[in-house]
C-alpha positions in Angstrom: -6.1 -1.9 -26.5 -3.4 -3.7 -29.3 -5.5 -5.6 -31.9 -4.0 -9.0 -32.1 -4.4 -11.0 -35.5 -4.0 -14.2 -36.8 -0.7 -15.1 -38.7 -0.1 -17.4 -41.8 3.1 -18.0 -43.9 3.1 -18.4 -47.9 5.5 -19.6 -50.3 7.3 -17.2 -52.5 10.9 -15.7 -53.1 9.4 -12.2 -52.6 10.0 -10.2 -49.8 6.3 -9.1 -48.8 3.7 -8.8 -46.3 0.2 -8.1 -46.6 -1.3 -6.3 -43.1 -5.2 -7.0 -42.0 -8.4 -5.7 -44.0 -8.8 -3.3 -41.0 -5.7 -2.5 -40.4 -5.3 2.0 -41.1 -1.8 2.1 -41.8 -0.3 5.6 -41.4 1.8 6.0 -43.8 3.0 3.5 -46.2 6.0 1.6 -45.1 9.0 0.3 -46.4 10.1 -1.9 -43.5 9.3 -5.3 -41.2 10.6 -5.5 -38.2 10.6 -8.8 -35.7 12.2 -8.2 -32.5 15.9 -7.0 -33.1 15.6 -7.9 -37.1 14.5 -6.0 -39.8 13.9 -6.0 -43.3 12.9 -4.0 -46.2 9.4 -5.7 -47.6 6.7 -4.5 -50.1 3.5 -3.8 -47.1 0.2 -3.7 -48.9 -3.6 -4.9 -47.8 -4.6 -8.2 -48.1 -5.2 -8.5 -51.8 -8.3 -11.0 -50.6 -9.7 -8.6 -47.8 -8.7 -10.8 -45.2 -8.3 -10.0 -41.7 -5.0 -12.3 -41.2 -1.2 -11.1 -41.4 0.1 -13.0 -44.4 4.3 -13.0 -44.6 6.3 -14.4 -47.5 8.5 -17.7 -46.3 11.3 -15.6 -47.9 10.6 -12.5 -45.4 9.8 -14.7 -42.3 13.1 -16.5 -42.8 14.6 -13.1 -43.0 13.6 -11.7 -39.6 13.6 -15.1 -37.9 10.1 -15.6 -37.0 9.3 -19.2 -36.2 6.9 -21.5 -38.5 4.5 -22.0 -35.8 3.7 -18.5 -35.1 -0.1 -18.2 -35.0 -1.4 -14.7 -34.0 1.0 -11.2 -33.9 0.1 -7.9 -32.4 1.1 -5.1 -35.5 2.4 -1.9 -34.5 3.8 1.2 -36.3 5.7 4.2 -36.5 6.5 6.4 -39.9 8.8 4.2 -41.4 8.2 0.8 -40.5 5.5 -2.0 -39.1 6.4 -4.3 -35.9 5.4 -7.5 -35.5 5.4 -9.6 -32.0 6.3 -8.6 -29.3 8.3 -11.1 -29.2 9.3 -11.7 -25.7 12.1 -13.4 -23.6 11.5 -15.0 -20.7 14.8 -15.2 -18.7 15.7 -17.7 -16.6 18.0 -20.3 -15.0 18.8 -23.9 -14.3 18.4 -25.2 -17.8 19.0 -29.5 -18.1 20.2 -31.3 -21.1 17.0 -32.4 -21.8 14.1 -30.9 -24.5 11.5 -32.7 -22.8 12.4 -30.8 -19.3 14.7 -27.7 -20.7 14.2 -26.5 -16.9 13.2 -29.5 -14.7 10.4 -29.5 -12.5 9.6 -25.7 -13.5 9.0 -27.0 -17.0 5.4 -27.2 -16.9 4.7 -24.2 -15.4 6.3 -22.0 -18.0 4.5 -24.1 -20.3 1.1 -23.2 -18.9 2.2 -19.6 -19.0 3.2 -19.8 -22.9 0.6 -21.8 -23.7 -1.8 -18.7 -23.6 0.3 -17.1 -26.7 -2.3 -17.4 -29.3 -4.9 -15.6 -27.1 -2.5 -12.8 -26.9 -0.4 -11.8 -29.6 3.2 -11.9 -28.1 5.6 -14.4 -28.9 7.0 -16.0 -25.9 10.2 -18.2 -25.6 12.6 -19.2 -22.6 16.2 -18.6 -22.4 19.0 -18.5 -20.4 22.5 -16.4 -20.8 24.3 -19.5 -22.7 22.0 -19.3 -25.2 22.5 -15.8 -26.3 24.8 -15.2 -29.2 26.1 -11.8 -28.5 28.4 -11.8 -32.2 25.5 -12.9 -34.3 22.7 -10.9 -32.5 20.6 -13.7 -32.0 19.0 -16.3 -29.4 18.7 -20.3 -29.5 15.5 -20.2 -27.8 13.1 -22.4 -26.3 9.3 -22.3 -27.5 6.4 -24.7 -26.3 3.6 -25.6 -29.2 1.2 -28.5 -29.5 2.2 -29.8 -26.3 6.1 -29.8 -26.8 9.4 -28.0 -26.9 11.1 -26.6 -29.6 14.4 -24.9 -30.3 14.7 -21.8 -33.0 17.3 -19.4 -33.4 15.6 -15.9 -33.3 16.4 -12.4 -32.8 17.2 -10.3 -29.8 13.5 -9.9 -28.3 10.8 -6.8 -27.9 11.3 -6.7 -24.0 12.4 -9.6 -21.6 10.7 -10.7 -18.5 12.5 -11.5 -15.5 11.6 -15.5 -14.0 15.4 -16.0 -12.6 13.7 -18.8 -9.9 16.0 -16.9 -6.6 18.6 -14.5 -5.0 21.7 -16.4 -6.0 20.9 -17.4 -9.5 20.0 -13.5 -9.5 23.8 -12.8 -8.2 25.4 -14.6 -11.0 27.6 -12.1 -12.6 26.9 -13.8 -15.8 23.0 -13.5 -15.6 23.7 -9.8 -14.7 25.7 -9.0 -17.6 22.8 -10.6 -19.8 20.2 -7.9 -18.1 23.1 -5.1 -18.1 23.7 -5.6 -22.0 20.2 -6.0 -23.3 19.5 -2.9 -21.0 22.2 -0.9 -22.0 23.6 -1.7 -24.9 20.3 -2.9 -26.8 17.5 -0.7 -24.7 15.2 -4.1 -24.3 13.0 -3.3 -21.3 13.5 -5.7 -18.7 10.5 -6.4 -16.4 10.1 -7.9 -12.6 14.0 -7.6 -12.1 15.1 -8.6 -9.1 13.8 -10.1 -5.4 12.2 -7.3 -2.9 14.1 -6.8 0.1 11.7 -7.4 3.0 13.1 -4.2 5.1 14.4 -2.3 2.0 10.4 -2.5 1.2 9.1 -1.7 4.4 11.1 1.2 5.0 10.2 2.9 1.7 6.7 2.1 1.8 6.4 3.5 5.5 6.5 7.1 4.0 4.0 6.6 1.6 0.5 7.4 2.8 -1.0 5.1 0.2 1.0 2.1 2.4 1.6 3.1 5.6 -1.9 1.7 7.3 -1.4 -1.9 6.2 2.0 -2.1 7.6 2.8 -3.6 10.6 5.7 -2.6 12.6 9.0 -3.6 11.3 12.6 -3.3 12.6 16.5 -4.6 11.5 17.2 -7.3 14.6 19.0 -4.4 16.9 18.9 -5.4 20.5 17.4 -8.1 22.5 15.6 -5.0 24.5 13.8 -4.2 20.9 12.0 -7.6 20.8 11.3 -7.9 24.3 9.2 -4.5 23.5 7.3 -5.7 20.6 6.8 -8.9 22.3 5.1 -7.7 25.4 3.3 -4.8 23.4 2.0 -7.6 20.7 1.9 -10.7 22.4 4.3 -12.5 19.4 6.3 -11.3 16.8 8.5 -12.9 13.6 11.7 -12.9 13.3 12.8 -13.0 9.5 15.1 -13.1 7.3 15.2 -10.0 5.3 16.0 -11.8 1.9 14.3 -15.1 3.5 11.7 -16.6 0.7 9.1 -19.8 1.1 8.8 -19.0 4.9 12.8 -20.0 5.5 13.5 -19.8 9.1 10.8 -17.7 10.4 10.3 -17.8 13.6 7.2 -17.0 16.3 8.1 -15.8 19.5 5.2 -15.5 22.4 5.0 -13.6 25.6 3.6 -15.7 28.4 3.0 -12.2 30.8 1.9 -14.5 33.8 5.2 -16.7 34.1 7.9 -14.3 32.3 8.2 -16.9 29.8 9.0 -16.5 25.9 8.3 -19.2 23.7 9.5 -19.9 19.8 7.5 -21.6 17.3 8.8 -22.9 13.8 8.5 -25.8 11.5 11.9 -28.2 11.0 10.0 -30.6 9.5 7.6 -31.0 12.0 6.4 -28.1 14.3 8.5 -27.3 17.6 7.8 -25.0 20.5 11.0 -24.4 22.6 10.9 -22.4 25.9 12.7 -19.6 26.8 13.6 -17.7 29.8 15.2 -14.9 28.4 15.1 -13.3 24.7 18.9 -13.5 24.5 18.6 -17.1 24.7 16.4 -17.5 22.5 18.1 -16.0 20.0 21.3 -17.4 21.0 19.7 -21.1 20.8 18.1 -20.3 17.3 19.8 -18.5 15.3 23.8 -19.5 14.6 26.8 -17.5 14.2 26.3 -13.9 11.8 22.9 -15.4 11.1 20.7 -12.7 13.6 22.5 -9.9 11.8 20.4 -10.3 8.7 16.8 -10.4 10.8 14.0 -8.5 10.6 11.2 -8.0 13.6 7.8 -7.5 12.8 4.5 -7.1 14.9 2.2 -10.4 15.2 -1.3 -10.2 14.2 -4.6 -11.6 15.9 -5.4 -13.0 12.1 -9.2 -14.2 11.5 -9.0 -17.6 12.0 -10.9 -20.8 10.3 -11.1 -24.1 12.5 -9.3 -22.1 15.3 -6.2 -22.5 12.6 -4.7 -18.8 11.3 -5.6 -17.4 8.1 -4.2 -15.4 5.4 -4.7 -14.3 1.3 -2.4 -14.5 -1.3 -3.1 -11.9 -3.8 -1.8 -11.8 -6.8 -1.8 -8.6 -9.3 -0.6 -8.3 -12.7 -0.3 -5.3 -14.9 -2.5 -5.7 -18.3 -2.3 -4.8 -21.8 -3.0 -1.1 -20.8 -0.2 -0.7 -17.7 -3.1 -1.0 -15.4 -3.0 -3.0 -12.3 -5.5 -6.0 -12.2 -6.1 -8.4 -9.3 -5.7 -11.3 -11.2 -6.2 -14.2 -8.5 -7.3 -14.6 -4.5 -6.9 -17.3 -2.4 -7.2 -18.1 1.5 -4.3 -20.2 3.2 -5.0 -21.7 6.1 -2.0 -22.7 8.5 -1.3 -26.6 9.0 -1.2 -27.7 12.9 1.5 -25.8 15.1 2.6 -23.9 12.3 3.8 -20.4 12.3 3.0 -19.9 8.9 0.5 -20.6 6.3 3.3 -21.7 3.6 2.3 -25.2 2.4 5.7 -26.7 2.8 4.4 -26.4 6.6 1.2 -28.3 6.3 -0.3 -25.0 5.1 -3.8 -25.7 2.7 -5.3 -23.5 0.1 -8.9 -22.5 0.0 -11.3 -20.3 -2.5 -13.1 -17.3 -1.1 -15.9 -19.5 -1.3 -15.3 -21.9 0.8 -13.8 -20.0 3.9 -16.9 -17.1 3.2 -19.5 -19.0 2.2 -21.6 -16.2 2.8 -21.8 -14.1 -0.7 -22.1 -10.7 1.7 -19.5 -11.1 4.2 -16.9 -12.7 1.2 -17.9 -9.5 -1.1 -17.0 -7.1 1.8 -13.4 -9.0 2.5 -12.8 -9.6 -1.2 -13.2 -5.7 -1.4 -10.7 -4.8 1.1 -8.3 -7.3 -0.1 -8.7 -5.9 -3.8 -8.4 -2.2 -2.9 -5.1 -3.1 -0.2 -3.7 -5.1 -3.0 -4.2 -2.1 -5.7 -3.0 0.3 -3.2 0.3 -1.3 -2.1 0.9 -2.5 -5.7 0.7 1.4 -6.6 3.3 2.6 -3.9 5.2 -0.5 -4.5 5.9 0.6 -8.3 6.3 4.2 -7.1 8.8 3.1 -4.8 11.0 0.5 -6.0 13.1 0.7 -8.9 12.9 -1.4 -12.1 9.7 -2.0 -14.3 7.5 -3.8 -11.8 4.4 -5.7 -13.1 3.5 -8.4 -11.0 3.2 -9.1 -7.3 1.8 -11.8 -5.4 0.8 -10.2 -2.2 0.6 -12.2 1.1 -1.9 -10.3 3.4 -4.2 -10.9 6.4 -7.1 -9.6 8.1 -7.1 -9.2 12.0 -10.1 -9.8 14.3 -11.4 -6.4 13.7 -11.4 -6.5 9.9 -8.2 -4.2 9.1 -5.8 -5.6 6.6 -2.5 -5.7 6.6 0.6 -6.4 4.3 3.0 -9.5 5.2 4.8 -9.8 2.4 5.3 -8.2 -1.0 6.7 -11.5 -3.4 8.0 -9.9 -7.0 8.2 -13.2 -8.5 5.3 -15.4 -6.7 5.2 -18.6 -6.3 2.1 -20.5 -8.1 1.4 -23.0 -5.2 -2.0 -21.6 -5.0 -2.9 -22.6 -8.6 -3.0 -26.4 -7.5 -6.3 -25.7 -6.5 -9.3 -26.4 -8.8 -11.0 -23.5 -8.2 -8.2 -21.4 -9.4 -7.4 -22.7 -12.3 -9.3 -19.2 -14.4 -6.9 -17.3 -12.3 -3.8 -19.1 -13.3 -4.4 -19.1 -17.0 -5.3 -14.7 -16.5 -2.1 -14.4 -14.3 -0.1 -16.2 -17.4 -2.2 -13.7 -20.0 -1.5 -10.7 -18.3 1.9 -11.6 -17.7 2.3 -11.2 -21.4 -0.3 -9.1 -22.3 1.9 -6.8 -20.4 4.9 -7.0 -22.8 2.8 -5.8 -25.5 1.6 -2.4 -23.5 5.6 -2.2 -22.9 6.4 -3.2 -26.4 4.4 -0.3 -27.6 5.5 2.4 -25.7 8.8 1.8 -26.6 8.1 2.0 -29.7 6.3 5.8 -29.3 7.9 6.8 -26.5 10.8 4.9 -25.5 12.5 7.4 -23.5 10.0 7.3 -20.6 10.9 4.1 -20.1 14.6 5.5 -19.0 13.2 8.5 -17.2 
């Protein structure tokens, strides 16, 4: 594990640095480097014995590193000693105003970067009109004492990927940003992109380490298709296969005694239309081109609380080793009539605790949930291209105690965190986030070209 230290700045014309008491350098080094900058600086020990970082204002000037920097991570190779990471966060919709750089998402990416100190990196938010491509440098945003601040600094350690959806992720200006740094700068770029819900399914149906917790899934073919799954299952969704937050999914239902089929949604309250025929159903539902772009997948006979369905979000996070942790679990319970659990839909959040209130029964659920979300997080990274390190899983557990996978979300919504009892599990899905960029920060700098194997 990457020893962080605490970071102080003194006053002096010299270009110098003095590395930690415990600190075993290999080699003795003749350069500083700070993100994309570097400098040739004088390293010694701490002439004091301290355990701290100490830079010269002249050399923190020199490689950009902002005033209120409080703890770095140091790395090395032969030559030189890296401080940060220091790490981009990319993202979109930006305002005119400090106080809210990116609206109503400004206090959850303050939350995450408020954990910087506890881990080393440097984290600071940008978007692609704040790059200066001719100067090498960013005008980014950084959160300390409870406020925003802008600083120019260099091109960062690796970037991680918050773009908020699928059309700010199509902007051909957003993807020259990722193509550049990628290409033309080798910055690893992590959590690129939004899964595709039957892009996903089909390659994690062929992996053995996935298959079981899959339901069956299908492209919208022929009306024949559902009427098959319906009267096999006894409901299905319909989906959109690049739907998010629950957008237009539908429940249809079998009624086997009358030949009826019913579909259930939410359009701002829920609705339950009948249906003699699936072609009608579709017909009345969906408009235009709009069916060409659904998915079909099995219902499940969930476990239920209050007679109301229930599923789990899990989220997992790769730490400061590249190992998967399950970093938060939650229970959502779906509001009246609804299809879904997804709060926008009356949906509620509840702790382990208070839908298992029994410590044996919630230790044998959390258990399966942890393992399933391990498991598919795995084959996930396997998989799908792109540096994946965190997933928020949506999965649920039928009546006989088999889980199964819903939804795989590569940039998760943090809903769930509203709740009190998750509030540890927020603050360790914001630590690993970064702690991550550190583990990937290092292995660039060793082995960088397994990162473009």
């Amino acid at each position: 594990m990457r020893v962080r230290y605490k970071c102080e700045m003194f006053d002096s014309n010299e270009i110098k640095l003095y590395y930690p008491r415990e600190f075993q350098p290999k080699g003795k080094h003749q350069f500083v480097l700070f993100g994309s900058n570097a400098a040739e600086a004088e390293c010694s020990r701490h002439p004091n014995g301290r355990n701290v970082i100490s830079i010269s204002s002249s050399l923190a000037k020199i490689l950009g590193i902002p005033e209120f920097v409080s703890s770095l991570c140091l790395f090395e190779d032969d030559e030189a000693l890296y401080l940060g990471p220091l790490v981009g966060i990319f993202t979109s919709g930006f305002t005119p105003f400090q106080l809210l750089p990116v609206g109503e998402r400004t206090k959850n990416f303050a939350n995450q970067m408020s954990v910087q100190a506890s881990v080393g990196a440097v984290p600071f938010l940008f978007g692609e009109k704040h790059v200066d491509w001719e100067k090498g440098v960013i005008n980014g945003f950084f959160y300390h004492e409870q406020s925003w601040k802008k600083r120019i600094v260099p091109f960062p350690n690796v970037v991680y990927d918050r773009l908020p959806n699928r059309l700010s992720e199509g902007q051909p200006s957003f993807q020259k940003v990722k193509e550049k740094m990628e290409n033309d700068y080798l910055i690893p770029w992590y959590n690129p992109g939004f899964f595709n819900k039957l892009e996903l399914h089909e390659r994690l149906c062929n992996d053995s380490r996935a298959e079981h917790y899959l339901p069956e899934t299908h492209p919208f073919r022929s009306f024949s298709d559902i009427e098959r799954m319906v009267e096999t299952y006894g409901h299905v969704y319909l989906k959109k296969a690049d739907g998010s937050n629950g957008e237009k999914i539908r429940q249809v239902l079998y009624d086997p005694a009358k030949g009826d089929f019913y579909c259930r949604f939410f359009d701002k309250k829920s609705r339950l239309y009948k249906f003699s025929s699936i072609e009608g159903l579709i017909n009345h539902t969906y408009k235009g081109k709009e069916s060409e772009k659904l998915i079909v997948q099995q219902g499940i006979r969930l476990r239920r609380l209050n007679k109301k369905p229930m599923d789990f979000r899990v989220h997992v996070n790769k730490n400061e080793s590249g190992q998967w942790n399950i970093s938060a679990i939650a229970a959502k319970i779906a509001g009246d009539g609804s299809p879904t659990t997804h709060s926008r839909f009356g949906g509620v959040v509840r702790s382990l605790e208070e839908v298992f209130p029994e410590e044996e029964e919630r230790e044998i659920y959390q258990n399966k949930l942890h393992k399933a979300a391990l498991d598919l997080a795995a084959a996930i990274e396997d998989n799908m291209g792109g540096i994946v390190a965190e997933i928020g899983f949506d999965l649920g557990i039928d009546c006989n105690g088999k889980v199964w996978m819903f939804e795989a979300n590569s940039k998760p919504g943090r809903q769930i965190f509203s709740h009190p009892g998750l509030k540890e599990s927020d603050a360790l899905t914001s630590k690993l986030a970064l702690a991550f960029a550190v583990h990937l920060t290092e292995k660039t700098i060793h082995s960088p070209q397994l990162l473009w194997e």
